[in-house]
Residue frames as a rotation matrix with the C-alpha (Angstrom) as fourth column:
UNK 1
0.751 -0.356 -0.556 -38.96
-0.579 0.049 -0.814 -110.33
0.317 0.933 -0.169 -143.22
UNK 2
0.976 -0.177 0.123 -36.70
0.129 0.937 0.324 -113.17
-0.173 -0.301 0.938 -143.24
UNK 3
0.489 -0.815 -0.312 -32.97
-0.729 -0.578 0.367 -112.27
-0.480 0.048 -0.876 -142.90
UNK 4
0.921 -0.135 -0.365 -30.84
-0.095 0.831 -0.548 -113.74
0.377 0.540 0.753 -145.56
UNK 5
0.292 -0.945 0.149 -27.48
-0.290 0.061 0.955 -115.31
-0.912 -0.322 -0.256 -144.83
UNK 6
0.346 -0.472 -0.811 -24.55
-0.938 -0.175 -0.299 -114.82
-0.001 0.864 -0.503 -147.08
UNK 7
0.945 -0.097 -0.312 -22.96
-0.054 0.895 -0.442 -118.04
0.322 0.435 0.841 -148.57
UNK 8
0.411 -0.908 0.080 -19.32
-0.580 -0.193 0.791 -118.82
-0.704 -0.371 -0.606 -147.22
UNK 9
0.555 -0.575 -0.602 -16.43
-0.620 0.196 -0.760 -119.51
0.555 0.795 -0.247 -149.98
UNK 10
0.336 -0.880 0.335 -13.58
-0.451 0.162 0.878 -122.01
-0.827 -0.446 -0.342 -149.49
UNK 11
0.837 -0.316 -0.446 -11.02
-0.389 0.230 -0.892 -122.70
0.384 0.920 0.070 -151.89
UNK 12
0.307 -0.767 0.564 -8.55
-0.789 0.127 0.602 -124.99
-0.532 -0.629 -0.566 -151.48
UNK 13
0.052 -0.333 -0.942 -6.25
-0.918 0.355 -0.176 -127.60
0.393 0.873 -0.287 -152.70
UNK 14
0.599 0.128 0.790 -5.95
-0.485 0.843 0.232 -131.60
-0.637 -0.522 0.567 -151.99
UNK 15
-0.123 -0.776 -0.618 -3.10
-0.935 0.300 -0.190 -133.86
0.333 0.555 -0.763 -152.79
UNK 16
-0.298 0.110 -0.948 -2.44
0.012 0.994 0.111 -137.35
0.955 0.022 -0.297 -152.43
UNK 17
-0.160 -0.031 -0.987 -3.06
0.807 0.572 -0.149 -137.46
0.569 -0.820 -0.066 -148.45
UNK 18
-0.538 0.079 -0.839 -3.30
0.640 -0.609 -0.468 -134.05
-0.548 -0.789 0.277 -146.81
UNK 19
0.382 0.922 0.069 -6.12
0.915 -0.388 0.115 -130.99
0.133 0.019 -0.991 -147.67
UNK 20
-0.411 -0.715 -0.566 -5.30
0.857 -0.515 0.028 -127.45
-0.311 -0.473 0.824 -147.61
UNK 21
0.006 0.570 0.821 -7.17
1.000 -0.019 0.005 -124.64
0.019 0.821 -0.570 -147.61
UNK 22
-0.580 -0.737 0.347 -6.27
0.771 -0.634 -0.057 -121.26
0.263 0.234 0.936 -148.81
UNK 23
-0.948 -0.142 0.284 -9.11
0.022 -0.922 -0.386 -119.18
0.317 -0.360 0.878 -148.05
UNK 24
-0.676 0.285 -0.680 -11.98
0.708 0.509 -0.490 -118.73
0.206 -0.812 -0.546 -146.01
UNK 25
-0.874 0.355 -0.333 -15.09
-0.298 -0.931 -0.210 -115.83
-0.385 -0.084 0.919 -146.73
UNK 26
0.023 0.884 0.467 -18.37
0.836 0.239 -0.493 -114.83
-0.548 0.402 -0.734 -147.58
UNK 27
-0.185 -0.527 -0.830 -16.80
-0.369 -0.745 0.556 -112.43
-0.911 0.409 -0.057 -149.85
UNK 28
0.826 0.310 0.471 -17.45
0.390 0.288 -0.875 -113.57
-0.407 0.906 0.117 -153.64
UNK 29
0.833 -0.549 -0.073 -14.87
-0.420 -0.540 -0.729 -111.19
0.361 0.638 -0.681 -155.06
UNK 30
0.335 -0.641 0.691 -12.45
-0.939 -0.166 0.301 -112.42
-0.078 -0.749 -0.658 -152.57
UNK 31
0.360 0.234 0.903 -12.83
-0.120 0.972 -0.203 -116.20
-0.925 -0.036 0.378 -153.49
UNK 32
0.873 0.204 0.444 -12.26
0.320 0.449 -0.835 -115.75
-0.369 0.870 0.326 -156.95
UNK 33
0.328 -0.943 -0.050 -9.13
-0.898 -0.295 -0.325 -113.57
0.292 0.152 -0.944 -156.67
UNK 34
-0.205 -0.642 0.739 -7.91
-0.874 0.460 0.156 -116.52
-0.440 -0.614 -0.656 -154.64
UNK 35
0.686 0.498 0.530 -9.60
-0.130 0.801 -0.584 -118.99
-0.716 0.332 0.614 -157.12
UNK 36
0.993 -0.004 0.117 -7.73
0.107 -0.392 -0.914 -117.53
0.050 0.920 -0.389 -159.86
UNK 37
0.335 -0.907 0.256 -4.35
-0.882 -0.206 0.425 -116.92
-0.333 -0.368 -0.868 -157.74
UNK 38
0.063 0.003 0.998 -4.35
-0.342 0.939 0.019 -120.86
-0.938 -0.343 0.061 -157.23
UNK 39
0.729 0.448 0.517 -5.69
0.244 0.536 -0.808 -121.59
-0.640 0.715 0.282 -160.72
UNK 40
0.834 -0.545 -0.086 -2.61
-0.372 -0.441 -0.817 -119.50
0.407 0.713 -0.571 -162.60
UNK 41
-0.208 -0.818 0.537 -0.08
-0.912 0.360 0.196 -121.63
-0.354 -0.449 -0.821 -159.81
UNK 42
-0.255 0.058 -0.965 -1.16
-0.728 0.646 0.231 -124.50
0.637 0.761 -0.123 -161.56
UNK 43
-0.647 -0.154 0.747 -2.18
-0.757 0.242 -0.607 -125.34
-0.087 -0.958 -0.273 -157.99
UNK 44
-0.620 0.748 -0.237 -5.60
0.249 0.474 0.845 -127.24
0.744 0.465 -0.480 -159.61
UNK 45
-0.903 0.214 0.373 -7.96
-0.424 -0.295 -0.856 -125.65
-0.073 -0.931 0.358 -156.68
UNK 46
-0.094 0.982 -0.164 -11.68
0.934 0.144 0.326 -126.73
0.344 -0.123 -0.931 -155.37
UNK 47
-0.846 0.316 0.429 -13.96
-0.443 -0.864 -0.238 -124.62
0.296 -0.391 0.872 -154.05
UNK 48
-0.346 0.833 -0.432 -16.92
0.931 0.363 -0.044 -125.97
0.120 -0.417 -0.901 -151.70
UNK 49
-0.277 0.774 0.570 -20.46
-0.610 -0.600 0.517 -123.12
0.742 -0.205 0.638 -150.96
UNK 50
0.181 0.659 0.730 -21.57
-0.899 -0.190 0.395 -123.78
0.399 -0.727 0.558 -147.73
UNK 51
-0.187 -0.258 0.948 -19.66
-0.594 0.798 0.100 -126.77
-0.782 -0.544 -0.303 -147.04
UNK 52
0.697 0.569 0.436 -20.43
0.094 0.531 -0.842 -128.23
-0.711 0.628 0.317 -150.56
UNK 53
-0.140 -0.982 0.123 -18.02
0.155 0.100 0.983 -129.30
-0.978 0.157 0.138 -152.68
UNK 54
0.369 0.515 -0.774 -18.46
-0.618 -0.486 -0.618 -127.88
-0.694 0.706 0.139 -156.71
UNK 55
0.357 -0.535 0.766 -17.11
0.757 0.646 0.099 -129.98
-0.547 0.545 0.635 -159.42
UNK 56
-0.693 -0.579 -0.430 -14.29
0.281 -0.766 0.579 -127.95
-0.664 0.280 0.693 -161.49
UNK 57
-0.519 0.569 0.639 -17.25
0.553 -0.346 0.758 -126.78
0.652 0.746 -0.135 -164.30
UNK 58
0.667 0.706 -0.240 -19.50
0.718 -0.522 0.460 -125.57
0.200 -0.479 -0.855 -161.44
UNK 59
0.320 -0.524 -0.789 -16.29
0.639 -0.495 0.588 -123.67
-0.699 -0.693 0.177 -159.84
UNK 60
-0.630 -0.570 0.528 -15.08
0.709 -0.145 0.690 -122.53
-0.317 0.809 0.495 -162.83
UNK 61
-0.072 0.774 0.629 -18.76
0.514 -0.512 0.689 -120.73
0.855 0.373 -0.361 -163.61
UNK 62
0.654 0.478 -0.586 -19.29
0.731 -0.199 0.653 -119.76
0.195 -0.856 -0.479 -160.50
UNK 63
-0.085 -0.881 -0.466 -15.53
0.639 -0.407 0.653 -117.87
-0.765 -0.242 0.597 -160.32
UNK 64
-0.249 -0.345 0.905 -15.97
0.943 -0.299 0.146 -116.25
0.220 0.890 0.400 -163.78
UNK 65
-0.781 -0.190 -0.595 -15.69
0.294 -0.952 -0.081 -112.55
-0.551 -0.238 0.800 -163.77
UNK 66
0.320 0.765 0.559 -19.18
0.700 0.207 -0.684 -110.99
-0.639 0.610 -0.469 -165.23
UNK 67
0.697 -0.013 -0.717 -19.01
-0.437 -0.800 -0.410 -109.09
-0.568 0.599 -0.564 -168.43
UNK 68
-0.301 -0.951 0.066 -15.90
-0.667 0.260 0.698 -111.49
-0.681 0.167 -0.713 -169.73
């Protein structure tokens, strides 16, 4: 049986010239608290899977809380 590997979050922000990113996991729950932290500072956050960058609709689904 092939062993799966977990996906790795990063959320972060990007201004004019410099990159910053706020957290670092393969947590899921952990990403979106920090997705959401960012997103209520009006910080405007990304959020790249595996080194892929999401566009804010993909991140936005991808962060939503189920059952909501």
């Amino acid at each position: 049986m092939k062993k799966q590997t977990l996906p790795c979050y990063e959320v972060f922000t990007r201004t004019d010239d410099t990159e910053k990113v706020h957290c670092t996991t393969f947590e899921k729950e952990k990403a979106r608290r920090s997705y959401h932290l960012h997103r209520a500072l009006g910080h405007n956050p990304g959020l790249r899977v595996d080194g892929q960058e999401l566009t804010i609709a993909e991140a936005d689904e991808l962060m939503k809380k189920r059952g909501a």
